[in-house]
N, C-alpha and C positions, 0 to 999 in steps of 0.2 A: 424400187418395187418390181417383182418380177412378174409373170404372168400368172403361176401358179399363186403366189400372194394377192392376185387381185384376181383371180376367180373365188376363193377362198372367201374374201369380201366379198361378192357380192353373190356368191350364195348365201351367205350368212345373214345381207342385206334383205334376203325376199327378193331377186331380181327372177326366182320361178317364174313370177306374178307376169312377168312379161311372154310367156307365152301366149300363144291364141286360145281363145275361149275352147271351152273342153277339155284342156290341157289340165295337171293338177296344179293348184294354185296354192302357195304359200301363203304363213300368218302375216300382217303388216310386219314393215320390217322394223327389229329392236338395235337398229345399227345407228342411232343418233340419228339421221337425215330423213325426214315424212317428205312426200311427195304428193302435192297438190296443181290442179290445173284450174285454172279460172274460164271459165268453160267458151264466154263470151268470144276469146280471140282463137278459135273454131271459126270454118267458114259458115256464114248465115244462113245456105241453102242445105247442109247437113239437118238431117233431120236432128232433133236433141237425144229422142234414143241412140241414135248410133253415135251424136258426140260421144256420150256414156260411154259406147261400146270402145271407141279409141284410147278415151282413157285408161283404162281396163286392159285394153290389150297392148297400151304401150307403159303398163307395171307399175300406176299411179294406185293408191286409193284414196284420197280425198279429190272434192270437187267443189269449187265454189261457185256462185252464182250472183248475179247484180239486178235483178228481181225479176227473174224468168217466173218465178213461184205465185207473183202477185197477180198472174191471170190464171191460175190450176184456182179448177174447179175442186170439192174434197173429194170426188170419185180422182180425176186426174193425179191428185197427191200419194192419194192411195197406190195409185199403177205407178208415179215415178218411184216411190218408195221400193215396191216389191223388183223393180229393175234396180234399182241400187244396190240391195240387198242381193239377188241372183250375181250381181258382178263384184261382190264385195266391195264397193265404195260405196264412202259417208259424202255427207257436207260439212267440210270444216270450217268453212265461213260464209257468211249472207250480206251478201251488199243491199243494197235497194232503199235506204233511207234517205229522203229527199232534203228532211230540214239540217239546217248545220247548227252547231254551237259558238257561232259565232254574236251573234243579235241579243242585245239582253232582255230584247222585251218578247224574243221568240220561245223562251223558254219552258210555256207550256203547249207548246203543239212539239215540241224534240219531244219533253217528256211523253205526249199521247203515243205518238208514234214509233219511237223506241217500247212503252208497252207491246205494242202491236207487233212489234218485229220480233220481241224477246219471245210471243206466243206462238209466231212462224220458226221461230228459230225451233222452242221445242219440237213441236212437230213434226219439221225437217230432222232431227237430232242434230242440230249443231250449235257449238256453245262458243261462236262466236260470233259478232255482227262487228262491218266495217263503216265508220264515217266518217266525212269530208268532213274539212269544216265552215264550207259555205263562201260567200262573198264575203270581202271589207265593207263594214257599215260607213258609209259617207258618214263624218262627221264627228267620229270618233277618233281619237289618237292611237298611236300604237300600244303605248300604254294600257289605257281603257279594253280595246278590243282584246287586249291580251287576256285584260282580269276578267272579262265577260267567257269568254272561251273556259276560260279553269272555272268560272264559278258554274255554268251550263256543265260542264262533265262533271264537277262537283255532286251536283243534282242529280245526273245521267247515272254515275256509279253505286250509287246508295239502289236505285231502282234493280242495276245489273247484278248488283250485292243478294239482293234478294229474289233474284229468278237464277243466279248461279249462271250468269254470262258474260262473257269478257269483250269490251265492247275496247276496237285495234281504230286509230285513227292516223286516216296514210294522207299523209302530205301530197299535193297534185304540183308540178312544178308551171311555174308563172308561162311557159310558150303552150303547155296546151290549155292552161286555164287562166285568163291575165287578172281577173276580177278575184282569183281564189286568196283567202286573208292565208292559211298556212300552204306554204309552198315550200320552206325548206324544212326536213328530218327536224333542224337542230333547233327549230323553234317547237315542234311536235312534242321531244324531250322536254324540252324547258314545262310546256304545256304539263304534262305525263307529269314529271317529278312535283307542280305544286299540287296538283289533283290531289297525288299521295295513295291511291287506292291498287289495288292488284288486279281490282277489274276495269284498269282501262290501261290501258299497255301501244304501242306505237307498231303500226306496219309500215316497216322497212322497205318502201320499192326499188330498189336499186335504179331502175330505169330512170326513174321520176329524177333520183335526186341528181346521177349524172348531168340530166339537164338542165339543174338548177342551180349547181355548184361545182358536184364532183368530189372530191377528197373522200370517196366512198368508205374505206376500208377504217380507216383513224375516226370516223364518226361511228362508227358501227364498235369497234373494241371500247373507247369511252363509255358507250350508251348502252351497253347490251343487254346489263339488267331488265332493261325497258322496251326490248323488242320479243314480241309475239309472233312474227311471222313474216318470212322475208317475199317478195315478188321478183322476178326473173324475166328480164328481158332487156336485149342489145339495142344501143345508141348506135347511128340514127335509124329508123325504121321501126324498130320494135320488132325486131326479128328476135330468131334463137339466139342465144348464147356463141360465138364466134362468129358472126357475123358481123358486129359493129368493132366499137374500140373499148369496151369495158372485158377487163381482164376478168372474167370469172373464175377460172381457173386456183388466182388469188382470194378471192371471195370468198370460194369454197374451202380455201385453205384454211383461212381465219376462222369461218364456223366452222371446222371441226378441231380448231385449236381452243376456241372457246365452250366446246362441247356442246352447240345448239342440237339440239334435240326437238324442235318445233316442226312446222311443216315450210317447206321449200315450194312455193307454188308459181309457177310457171305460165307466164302473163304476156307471151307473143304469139306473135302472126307467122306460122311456120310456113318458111319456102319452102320447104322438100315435103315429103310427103308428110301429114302430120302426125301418123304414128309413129313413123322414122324418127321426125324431128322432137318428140317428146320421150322417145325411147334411148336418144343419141344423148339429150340434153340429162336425162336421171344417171346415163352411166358417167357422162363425165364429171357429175357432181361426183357421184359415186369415188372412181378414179383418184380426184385429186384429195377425198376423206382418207381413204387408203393411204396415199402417199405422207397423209400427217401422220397416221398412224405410225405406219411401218419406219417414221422415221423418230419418234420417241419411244 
């Protein structure tokens, strides 16, 4: 690919979007790859309007959140709304769900509480919500806690069925979480295909699963059907993309051999500056979609 072929790309991506505010901003882009940031791995003493403002000017439009929303007041919701809007970005996903579907006798406070999120979600506009799947129940076999987990999203998807939201469950891997019952992707899957439903589908961390197994790319083309949404960020640290040892570059290659069309969200602790480092990390996705392109 030559330079003229990969500006070409990513004009056509929406990389306008990356200019500084006031600049003219392009529609999301219809280039296959959405670009989302998980807001939280922002430094804590950023005010959150101006997180916002970083994403926006480093040519994201989605924004997720892990329940920064559960202390906004409705005046507060009302003003983050009208700033999200002013900078064209949505919320494509909302974390903050505390119960897991793991426990078979926890099954109605998941259900209240997924209620409760699915009425936040609208709100927010966003038609996804992500959840853990909590601790191993002492006493239970692997078995058991297996069929407890599918029969809990069972229940969970019928609710989501009916408020039209797609409820992403991401495997945490066993060194940051040791007590978590799903920690590998491929048990996630197994989970996802008995469920059987379209609204509960698997978030892909790529981080997570590094740490947990590895063999990233051959679980991802198997499973792809069943992923909604991938996260982004380098082993070890959780830094940007080139900084550790997971090839993204490859990653990126495979979703756009597989035509992911989803959102790409972007879940590190940036060293360099962090619009640098969120502006660096969308063109090299960018970059290597190109180079699958231009090369079928």
């Amino acid at each position: 690919m030559n330079r003229r072929q990969f500006s070409q790309l990513i004009a056509a991506a929406g990389l306008g979007q990356m200019l500084p505010r006031g600049h003219a901003q392009t529609a999301p882009s219809t280039s296959g790859f959405r670009f989302s940031v998980m807001l939280w791995t922002l430094d804590k003493k950023i005010p959150f309007d101006h997180c916002l403002e970083i994403v926006a000017d480093a040519g994201y439009e989605g924004v997720e959140l892990v329940g920064e929303f559960h202390k906004w007041s409705s005046e507060e919701t009302r003003r983050v709304m009208a700033k999200m809007r002013s900078l064209r970005l949505h919320f494509d996903l909302l974390s903050g769900v505390s119960s897991g579907f793991t426990d078979p006798s926890g099954t109605s406070a998941l259900l209240a509480e997924l209620t409760a999120q699915f009425n936040t979600a609208k709100e927010l506009g966003s038609s996804q919500i992500n959840l853990k799947s909590g601790p191993r129940i002492e006493g239970l076999s692997p078995d058991a806690q297996h069929a407890a987990c599918v029969e809990n999203l069972k229940r969970a998807a019928d609710l989501a069925a009916a408020a039209n939201i797609q409820i992403l469950i991401e495997p945490i891997d066993p060194i940051e979480s040791p007590s978590m019952y799903m920690t590998s992707v491929m048990e996630g899957f197994r989970i996802v295909r008995e469920v059987n439903s379209p609204h509960v589908r698997v978030l892909y961390d790529f981080y997570h699963e590094q740490r947990a197994a590895g063999n990233l790319i051959e679980k991802l083309e198997q499973n792809f059907d069943l992923v909604a949404l991938v996260h982004v960020a380098d082993v070890p640290g959780r830094h940007e993309p080139g900084t550790g040892e997971i090839d993204y570059t490859n990653i990126y290659k495979k979703l756009a051999e597989l035509k992911y069309d989803k959102f790409i969200a972007m879940e590190f602790y940036p060293i360099a500056d962090p619009t640098e480092a969120l502006r660096k990390a969308r063109l090299d996705a960018l970059q290597a979609q190109a180079s699958v392109r231009t090369a079928s």
